[in-house]
ROLO-778289 format. One line per field, with one value per residue (C-alpha): residue number from 0; x, y, z. Coordinates in nm, 2 decimals. Each point is the difference from the previous one (the first is absolute). Layout:
N
pos <- (NUM, ...)
c1 <- (X, ...)
c2 <- (Y, ...)
c3 <- (Z, ...)
end
This chain:
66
pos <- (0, 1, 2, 3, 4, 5, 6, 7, 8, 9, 10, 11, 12, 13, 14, 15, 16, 17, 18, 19, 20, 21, 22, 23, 24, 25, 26, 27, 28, 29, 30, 31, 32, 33, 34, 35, 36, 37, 38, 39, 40, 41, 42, 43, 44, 45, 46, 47, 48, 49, 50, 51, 52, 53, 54, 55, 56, 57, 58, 59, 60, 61, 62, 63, 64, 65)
c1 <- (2.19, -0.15, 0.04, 0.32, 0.17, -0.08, 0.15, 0.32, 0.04, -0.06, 0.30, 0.22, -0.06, 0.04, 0.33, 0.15, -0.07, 0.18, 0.30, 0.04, -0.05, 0.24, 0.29, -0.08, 0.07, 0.30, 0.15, -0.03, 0.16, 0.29, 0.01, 0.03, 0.19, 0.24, -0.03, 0.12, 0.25, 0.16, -0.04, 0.18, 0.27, 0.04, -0.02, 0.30, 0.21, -0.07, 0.14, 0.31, 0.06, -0.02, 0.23, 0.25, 0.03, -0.01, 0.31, 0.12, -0.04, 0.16, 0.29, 0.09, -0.02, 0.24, 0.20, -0.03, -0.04, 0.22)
c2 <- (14.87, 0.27, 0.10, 0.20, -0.28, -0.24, 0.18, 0.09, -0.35, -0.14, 0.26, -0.10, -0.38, 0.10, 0.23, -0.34, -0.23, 0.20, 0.10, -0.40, -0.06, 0.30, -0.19, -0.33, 0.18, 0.13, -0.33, -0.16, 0.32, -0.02, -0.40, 0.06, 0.24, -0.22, -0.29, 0.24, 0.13, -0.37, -0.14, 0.27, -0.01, -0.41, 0.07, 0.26, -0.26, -0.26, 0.24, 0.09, -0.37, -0.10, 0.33, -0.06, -0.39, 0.14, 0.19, -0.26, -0.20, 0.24, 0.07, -0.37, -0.03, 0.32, -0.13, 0.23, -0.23, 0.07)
c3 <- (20.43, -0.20, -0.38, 0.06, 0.22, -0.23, -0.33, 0.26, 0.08, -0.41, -0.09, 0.28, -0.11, -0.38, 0.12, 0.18, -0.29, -0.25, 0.22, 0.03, -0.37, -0.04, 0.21, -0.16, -0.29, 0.09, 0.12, -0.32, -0.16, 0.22, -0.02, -0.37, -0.03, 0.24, -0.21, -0.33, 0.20, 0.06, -0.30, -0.19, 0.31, -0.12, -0.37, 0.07, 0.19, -0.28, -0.25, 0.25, -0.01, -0.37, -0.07, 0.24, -0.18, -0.34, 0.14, 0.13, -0.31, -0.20, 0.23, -0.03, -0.41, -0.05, 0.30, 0.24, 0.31, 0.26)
end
């Protein structure tokens, strides 16, 4: 393998190794940003919840039950 083969084959190695750091990368952004996603979906139905028994409590102390 001469010189130029050699420095062809280096960049093509170099190319690969940052294309699959690139992608690992990108997994753990889109993992993340799964996780966030989730979480905040769960805090939002936690809050639902806790509303809809304050409502509920209140409904029931001015006697609004039906």
């Amino acid at each position: 393998m001469n010189n130029s083969q050699s420095a062809s084959y280096q960049a093509g190695q170099a190319k690969a190794q940052t294309q699959e750091k690139a992608s690992g990368l990108m997994d753990k952004a889109s993992n993340a940003a799964q996780s966030a996603k989730e979480s905040v979906q769960e805090a939002g139905s936690q809050m639902q919840a806790k509303a809809q028994g304050a409502a509920e409590t209140a409904k029931e102390k001015l006697g609004m039950n039906n």
